[in-house]
N, C-alpha and C positions, 0 to 999 in steps of 0.2 A: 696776320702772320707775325710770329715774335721774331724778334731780330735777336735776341740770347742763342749763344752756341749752346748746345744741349750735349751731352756724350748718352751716347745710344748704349740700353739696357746695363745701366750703370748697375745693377744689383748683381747681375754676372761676368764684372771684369775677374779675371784668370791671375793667376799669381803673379805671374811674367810681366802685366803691362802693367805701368806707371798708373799712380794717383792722382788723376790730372785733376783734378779740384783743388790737391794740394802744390801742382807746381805752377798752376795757373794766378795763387794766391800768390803767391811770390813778388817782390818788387820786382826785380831783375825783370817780371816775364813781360814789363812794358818798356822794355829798352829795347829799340830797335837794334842799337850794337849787338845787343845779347842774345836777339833770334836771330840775328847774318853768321855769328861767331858759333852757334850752337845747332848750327844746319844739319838737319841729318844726313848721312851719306853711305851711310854701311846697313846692311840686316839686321845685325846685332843691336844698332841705336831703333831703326825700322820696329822690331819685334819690341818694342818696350811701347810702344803706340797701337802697331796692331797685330791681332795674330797674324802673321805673313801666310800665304800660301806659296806650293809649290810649284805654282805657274809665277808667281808674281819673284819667287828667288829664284825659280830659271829664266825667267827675263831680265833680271836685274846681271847677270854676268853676260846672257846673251846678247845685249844689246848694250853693255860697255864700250865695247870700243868705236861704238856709231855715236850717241849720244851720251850725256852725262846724265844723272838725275841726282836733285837734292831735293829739300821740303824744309821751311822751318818749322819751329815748333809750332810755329798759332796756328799754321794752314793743318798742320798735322791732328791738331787739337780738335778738330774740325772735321776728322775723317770718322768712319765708324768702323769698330776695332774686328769687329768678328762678318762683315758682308761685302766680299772684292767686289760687288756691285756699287758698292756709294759711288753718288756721283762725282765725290771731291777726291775721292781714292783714286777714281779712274783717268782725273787728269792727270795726275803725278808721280804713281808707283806703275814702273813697266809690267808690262803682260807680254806673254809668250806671240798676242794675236800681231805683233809692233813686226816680226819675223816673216809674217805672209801675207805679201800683199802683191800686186801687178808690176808697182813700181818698184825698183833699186831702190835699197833702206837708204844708199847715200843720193839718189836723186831730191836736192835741198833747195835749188833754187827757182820753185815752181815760176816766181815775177820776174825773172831774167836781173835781179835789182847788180848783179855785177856787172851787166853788160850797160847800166846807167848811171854806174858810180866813176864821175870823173876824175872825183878824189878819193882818199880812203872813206870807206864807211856812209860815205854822202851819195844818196838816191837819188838823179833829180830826172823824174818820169814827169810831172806835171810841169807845164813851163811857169807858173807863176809859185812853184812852190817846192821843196823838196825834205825829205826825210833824211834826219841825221846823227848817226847811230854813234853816241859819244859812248857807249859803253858795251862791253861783250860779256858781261855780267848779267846774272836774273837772280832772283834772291829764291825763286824756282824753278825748275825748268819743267813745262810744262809736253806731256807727249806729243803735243798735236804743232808743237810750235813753229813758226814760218821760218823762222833764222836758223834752224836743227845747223845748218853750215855755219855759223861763226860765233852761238850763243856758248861760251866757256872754252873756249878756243883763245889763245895768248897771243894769237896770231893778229886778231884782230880786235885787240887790246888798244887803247888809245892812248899818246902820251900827249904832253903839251902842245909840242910843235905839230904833232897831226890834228892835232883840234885846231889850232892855229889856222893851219892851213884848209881848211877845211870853211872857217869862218870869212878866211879872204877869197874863199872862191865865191861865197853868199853876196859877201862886199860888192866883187867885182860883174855882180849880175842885174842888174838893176831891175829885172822882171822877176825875182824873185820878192815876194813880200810874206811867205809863210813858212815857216821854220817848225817840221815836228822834231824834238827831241829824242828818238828813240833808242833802240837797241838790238838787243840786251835791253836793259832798264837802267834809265838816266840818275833812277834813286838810290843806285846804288853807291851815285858819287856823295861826299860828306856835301855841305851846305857850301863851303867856301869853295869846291870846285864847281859847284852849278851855278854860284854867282860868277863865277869868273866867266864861263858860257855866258848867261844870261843876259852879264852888263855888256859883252862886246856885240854881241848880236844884236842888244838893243839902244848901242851905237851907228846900229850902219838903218840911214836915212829911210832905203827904201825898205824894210822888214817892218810890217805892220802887227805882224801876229804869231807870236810863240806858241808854240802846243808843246804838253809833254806828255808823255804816252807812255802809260804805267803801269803796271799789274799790283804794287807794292798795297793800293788800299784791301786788295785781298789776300795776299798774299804775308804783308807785316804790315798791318794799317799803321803800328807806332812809331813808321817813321816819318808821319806828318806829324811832326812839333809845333807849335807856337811859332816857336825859331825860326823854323821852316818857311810854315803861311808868311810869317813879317817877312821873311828876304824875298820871295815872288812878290808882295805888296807894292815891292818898288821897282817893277817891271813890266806892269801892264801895258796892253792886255795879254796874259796870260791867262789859257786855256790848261786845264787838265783833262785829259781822256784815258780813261779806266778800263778793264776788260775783265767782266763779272758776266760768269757763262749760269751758275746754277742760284736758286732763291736761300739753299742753305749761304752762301758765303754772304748775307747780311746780317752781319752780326751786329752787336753792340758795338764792339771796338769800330767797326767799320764805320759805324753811325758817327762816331766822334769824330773819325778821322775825318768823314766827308764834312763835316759840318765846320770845323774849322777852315777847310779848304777853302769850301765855300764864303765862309767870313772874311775873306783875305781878298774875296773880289774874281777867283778864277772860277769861271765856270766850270760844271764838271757834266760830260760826256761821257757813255760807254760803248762799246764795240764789243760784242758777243761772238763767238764763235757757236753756228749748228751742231751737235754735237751726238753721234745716233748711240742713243742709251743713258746718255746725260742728260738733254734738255729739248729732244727731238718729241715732244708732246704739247699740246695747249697747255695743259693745267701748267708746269712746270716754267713754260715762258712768260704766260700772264703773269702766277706770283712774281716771275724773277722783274719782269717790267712796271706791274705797279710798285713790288719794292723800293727799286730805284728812283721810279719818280718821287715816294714818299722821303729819300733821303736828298733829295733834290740834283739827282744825275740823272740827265737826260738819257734814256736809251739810242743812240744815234745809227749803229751800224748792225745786224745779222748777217753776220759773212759767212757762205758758204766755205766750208772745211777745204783747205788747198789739198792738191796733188803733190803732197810729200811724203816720199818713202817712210814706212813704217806708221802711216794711219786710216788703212784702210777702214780698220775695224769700225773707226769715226765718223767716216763718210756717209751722208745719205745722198739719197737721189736729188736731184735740183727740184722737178716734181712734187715731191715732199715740202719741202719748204716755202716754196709757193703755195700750198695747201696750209698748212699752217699760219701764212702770213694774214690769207685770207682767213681763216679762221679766227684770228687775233680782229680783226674788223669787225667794229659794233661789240665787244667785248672788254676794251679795256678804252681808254681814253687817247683819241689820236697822234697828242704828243706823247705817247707811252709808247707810239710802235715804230720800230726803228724801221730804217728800210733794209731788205733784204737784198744784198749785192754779191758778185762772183769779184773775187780782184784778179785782175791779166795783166801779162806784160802789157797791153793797150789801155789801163787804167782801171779802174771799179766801175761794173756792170750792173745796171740793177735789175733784179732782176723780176721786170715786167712785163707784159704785153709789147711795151715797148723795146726790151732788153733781149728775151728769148723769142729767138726765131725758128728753130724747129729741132727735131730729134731726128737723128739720120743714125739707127743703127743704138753702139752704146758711145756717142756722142750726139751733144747739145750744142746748137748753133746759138752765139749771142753776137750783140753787136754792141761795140763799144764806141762812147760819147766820140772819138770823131771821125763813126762812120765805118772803120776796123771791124771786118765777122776776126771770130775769136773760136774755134771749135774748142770743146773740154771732154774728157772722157767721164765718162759719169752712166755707166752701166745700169739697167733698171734690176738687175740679179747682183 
């Protein structure tokens, strides 16, 4: 599999979209500052990348004022101009299908994570560890997203004093030792406010283990600098986890991005989201997992698609991906195959023999590590 981003039927781009060989050559187009600054966010910037359709600019007002949508250039560079089927078009640019689904488009908080945030933005659902969303930023926002409730939202923006606070609740817990950084996405902050996190977090005694949980190697891999890897180099151990759903987003850039990572001493993990029309096939998960292993990111997680308003269209069966997983067995190398889990307010279910317990109707009984049945709606139609 080649990891060069390729632009689909380049002999018949249209007058209307950009030269992307010629703005890709550009210096600017490896400065991180300059794909955050250069976000797309209108039709008119849209239409110079692909032909839009008129499903895809009636969702783009119809689903304004539920969620936001932007794309940088590189992810953008990455899509293909003339087919609303790509699989990288389909995470990013709204569809009309975002409007009809079972669930309220603002039902956002499938994990209950506000009913376990003692302080702002801090999740602490696992007792030895918790998730801690320092930013309400994403350099994309993706349709299927779990945070739709506070990702581009000012509300739950973070200043000093709440990260502060937020840090002394970590302090003051001593059965905490795992700390994920998330969001929004932590890379949106510059170098000197993720040291500023970093060093105090890994000041307090009982904290063994930092994660940062990041969509940026796919999404702007150039915002892993040198710079970068050096300031995590003095923090370890620091973990990095990725979320690369399809085999196109292994590009070149990406490859360098991981690789530096990687040189600096963090491991790197991915978390996949199922995806029905994106990556809900064998051929498509295998490339996407040997890929990864070739750039030295473990495949870690397959999460089943949550129950958040406006993605139905995403959703498959649980069924399904139990099929799948099992088809991934004897086909790619063991540590290439992530495990397949459900996430509940009662924590991540895997989803096994031991995990699912029956189908009653169009809900799936599972049972969660301690002990918790968990029903989930998940219709075989």
């Amino acid at each position: 599999m080649s990891l060069k981003a390729t632009v689909p039927n380049p002999t018949v781009l249209s007058e209307t979209l950009i030269n992307r060989d010629e703005i890709t050559s550009q210096p600017e187009w490896t400065d991180w500052k300059w794909q955050m600054r250069n976000r797309i966010r209108t039709v008119e910037e849209l239409s110079k990348w692909i032909q839009v359709t008129d499903d895809e600019k009636a969702a783009i007002e119809a689903t304004k004022a539920y969620f936001r949508w932007q794309i940088t250039p590189y992810y953008a560079s990455l899509m293909d101009p003339f087919n609303p089927n790509c699989p990288i078009r389909r995470q990013v640019v709204p569809k009309m299908d975002e409007m009809d689904d079972d669930f309220d488009i603002l039902s956002l908080d499938p994990l209950e994570e506000l009913a376990h945030s003692p302080v702002k933005n801090l999740v602490h659902n696992y007792s030895d560890r918790v998730a801690f969303c320092v930013a309400a930023e994403c350099a994309v926002y993706c349709r299927y997203c779990l945070r739709k409730r506070m990702v581009g939202d000012g509300e739950f923006a973070m200043n000093k004093q709440e990260l502060q606070q937020g840090i002394d609740y970590i302090a003051s817990h001593s059965e905490i030792r795992d700390v994920l950084l998330t969001g929004g996405d932590p890379m949106i902050l510059n170098d000197n406010n993720l040291e500023w996190i970093l060093s105090r977090l890994r000041d307090i005694p009982h904290v063994e283990l930092i994660r940062i949980g990041t969509r940026f190697p796919v999404l702007n891999p150039f915002r892993f600098t040198q710079e970068f890897c050096d300031m995590i180099g003095k923090y370890h151990p620091v973990w990095v986890n990725t979320h690369f759903n399809h085999p196109k987003e292994l590009t070149d850039d990406v490859r360098q991005a991981c690789d530096r990572i990687t040189k600096s001493g963090a491991p790197l993990g991915n978390q996949t989201v199922l995806l029905k029309g994106i990556n809900n096939d064998i051929d498509t998960l295998k490339d996407l997992f040997k890929g990864l292993v070739k750039l030295r990111v473990r495949p870690y997680y397959l999460y089943q698609a949550q129950l958040i308003g406006g993605t139905k269209h995403f959703r498959t069966t649980i069924e399904e991906g139990m099929q799948l997983m099992e088809q991934l067995r004897g086909r790619i190398s063991g540590f290439a195959i992530p495990s397949y889990v459900l996430d509940t307010p009662h924590g991540k279910v895997p989803l096994t023999p031991n995990g699912f317990v029956q189908r009653n109707g169009d809900y799936i009984e599972v049972k969660a590590y301690g002990g918790e049945s968990w029903k989930e709606f998940n219709p075989l139609t």
